[in-house]
Structures are given as C-alpha cells and as structure tokens.
Phi, psi and omega in degrees: 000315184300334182313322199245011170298122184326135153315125154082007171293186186265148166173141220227140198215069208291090178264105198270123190283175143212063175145200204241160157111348178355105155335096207302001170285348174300320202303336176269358152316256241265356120344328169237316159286115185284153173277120181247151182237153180298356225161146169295314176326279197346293203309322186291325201299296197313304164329311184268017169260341217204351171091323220232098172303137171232163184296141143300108176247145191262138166280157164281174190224112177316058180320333181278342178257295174293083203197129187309137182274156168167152197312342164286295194251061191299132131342108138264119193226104152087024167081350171243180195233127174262119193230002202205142164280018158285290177318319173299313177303308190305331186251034153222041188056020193256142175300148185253015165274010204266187144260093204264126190257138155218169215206118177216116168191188158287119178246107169236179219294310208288012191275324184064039216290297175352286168329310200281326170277304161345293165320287182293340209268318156352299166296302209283347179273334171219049174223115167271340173275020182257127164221195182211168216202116152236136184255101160219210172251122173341288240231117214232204118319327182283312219156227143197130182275014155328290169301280037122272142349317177271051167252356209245352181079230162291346192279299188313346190269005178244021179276027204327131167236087176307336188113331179073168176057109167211151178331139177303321169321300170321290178306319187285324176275354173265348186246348174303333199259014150258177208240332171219154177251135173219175218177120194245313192240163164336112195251123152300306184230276144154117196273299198315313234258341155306313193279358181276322186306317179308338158230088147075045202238146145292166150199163163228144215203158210283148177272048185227141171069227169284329193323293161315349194254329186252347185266346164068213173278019184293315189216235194211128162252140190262150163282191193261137187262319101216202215259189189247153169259125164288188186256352183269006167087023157221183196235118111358153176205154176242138164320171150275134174285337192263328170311290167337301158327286188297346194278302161344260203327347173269330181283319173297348196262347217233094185295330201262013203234288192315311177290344198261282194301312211285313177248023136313323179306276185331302170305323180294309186302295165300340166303307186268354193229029169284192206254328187294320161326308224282313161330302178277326158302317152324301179300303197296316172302342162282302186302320163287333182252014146292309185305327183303316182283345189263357156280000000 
C-alpha cells in the first residue's frame, strides 16, 4: 500500500506501541506514514528504533457516555433507571454486598488473562465476599477461556463470563457495577481501562507501556514478572504474579482506598483524556505538517 502513496503526499500513522525492542524495519512505515503515538511511552519506543521522537496525541475518551451513575446523572439500560452501583450490580445480578472485580477486553495472548487468573484466583479462595466478572468473546485469539477457567475448580463458579458485545448503555453499567478493574498485559494506550476510571472504578494494572500514563493516580501498578516475545518482533511483559495478588487483595479488603483511587481516576481522565484535546492536537499536528510539505 505504501508503495503507490504519491511522494510528499500528507499521511499520518496514529501507532500503538505495545512493547519494547521495536525492530529498526518498523522505521521504513513511518518513512512515508509519519508516526503520531498514542502515549509518551509509544513516542519514546519509536524514537529509539527510528532516531526521530515523534508527537503524541492520548485517545479519547467519551466522558459524557462513560460516567460514575447518580442521581443527577441516572443511567437508563433496559427500561430502568440506575442511579446507585447497587442498581447496577442489581441488573447483572450480582449482590451488592459483595466485591465485584472486573476484567472487560479481548482475550488474546497479549491481554495475559492466564496471568491474571493465577493471580486473582488466591483472593477469591480466601476472600469469600469477592467474585470476578469478565466480559469478553469466550473464544478469542487467546483460546477459549473457557478450557482456561476449568483449572480452578469450584473457585470458577465465582466467575461471571457475559459473552462479550453488549449496548454501550449496557457496558457503561457494567464497568458501574464493579468495585476494582484489572488489566494484566501490555497497552498502546488500554481504551477498557480508561472508561473504567471514568466511571469512578480503580484499577490495577501492569507498570509497561501505556498503562502507568491512563491509570495516573487511579489505581495501583504491579511491576513486570517478565517479558515476552510477541509475533510483531518486540517484547511483550506479564505482571509479577505475587505482586499482582497483593495489590487485588489490599483493594478488595480496604473499601475506603478503592473509592479515594476511584474518583482520582475519574477526575484524571476527564482531564487528561478528552476528546476535544484529542481533536485539537491532531489538527494543529496534520496542519504543520501539511505546510511543511506543500513548502
């Protein structure tokens, strides 16, 4: 494709790095697509592959659709109106005494759900008011997490799998009815784990890549246990699993540290990640470098 792009046409290559070690053969991409990167990490990777720091733009994130429910800014899904994450919990059946851990992505290899359950499954054996909720498509790139899940015994029956693809409405109430977010693997940028900040959810998530940049002062980051070889020639990283544990098991035990990181999150995210920033940075970054080229 790059082959029949015109000499000097404008063209632009919005790139989510998601590991380290970029191949310096990425550098002949962005010889004709310039690199804009999601994230400072991205900017950096690229840099030491290609010599040339290029600009950052953060995606956006729909604050006005992706938002802590309340009686000001009530929910409607399903014909009723949500106005508390008890209602929310109340419409995917989950108790509202409980502690709902959630996980909403693709499960595919770099996602690290293996990882993750390892991790997580320690708490849920010995926190008994705790479950976990993952929303994905069974049957992925990854596997079926299905196969995956029966290693766990009796612990797996405390496992919600919704099926994955549900209404946006629907979904904005699903990351309302959980109490922590988790995230196991390597991010361009990790879009779920922004819209989770967004409506008043902590989260924790891997110290790589993009992560440390969207979860901010939101959550909690575990370091890297180690790293991986991905099919893209760089390397991926998997959590510490025993980090990973303890960082969960202190957010599940300490209900008033989850709400305190929840609405830091929240607060970061509409700050740092809106759409009109994302918008305006785009134009002025296309536009100098339109000028450059018709000079």
């Amino acid at each position: 494709i790059l082959r029949v792009v015109p000499e000097g046409f404008p063209l632009w290559h919005y790139a989510p790095i998601e590991g380290i070690g970029i191949p310096p053969a990425w550098g002949a991409i962005w010889q004709v697509a310039k690199p804009i990167a999601y994230c400072e990490f991205g900017a950096a990777e690229i840099e030491r592959a290609c010599g040339v720091k290029p600009p950052f733009v953060y995606h956006g994130v729909d604050t006005d659709t992706f938002r802590e429910v309340s009686g000001l800014r009530p929910l409607v899904v399903e014909h009723k109106i949500l106005r508390t994450k008890a209602e929310c919990k109340a419409l995917f059946g989950l108790k509202p005494d409980r502690v709902t851990l959630l996980r909403a992505d693709r499960y595919m290899q770099r996602k690290a759900y293996p990882s993750m359950l390892r991790a997580v499954m320690p708490v849920l054996a010995s926190h008994p008011e705790a479950d976990l909720v993952i929303h994905c498509k069974p049957r992925d790139l990854g596997g079926d997490i299905r196969v995956e899940l029966s290693k766990y015994g009796p612990l797996a029956e405390r496992v919600m799998l919704t099926g994955g693809r549900m209404p946006r409405e629907t979904l904005v109430a699903l990351y309302n009815a959980a109490d922590l977010y988790l995230s196991s693997g390597p991010e361009g940028f990790g879009l779920t784990i922004a819209e989770a900040l967004a409506c008043g959810v902590p989260a924790v998530g891997l110290d790589f890549t993009a992560v440390p940049e969207v979860i901010g002062p939101g959550g909690t980051l575990v370091p890297v246990g180690q790293l991986v070889d991905s099919i893209y020639s760089y390397f991926w990283a998997h959590p510490d699993e025993e980090k990973y544990t303890e960082a969960v098991q202190f957010l599940v035990e300490h209900k008033h540290r989850r709400e305190q990181l929840g609405m830091l999150g929240a607060m970061n995210v509409k700050t740092k990640f809106g759409w009109s920033a994302a918008a305006e940075q785009f134009e002025a970054i296309m536009t100098s470098q339109a000028v450059e080229v018709a000079a």
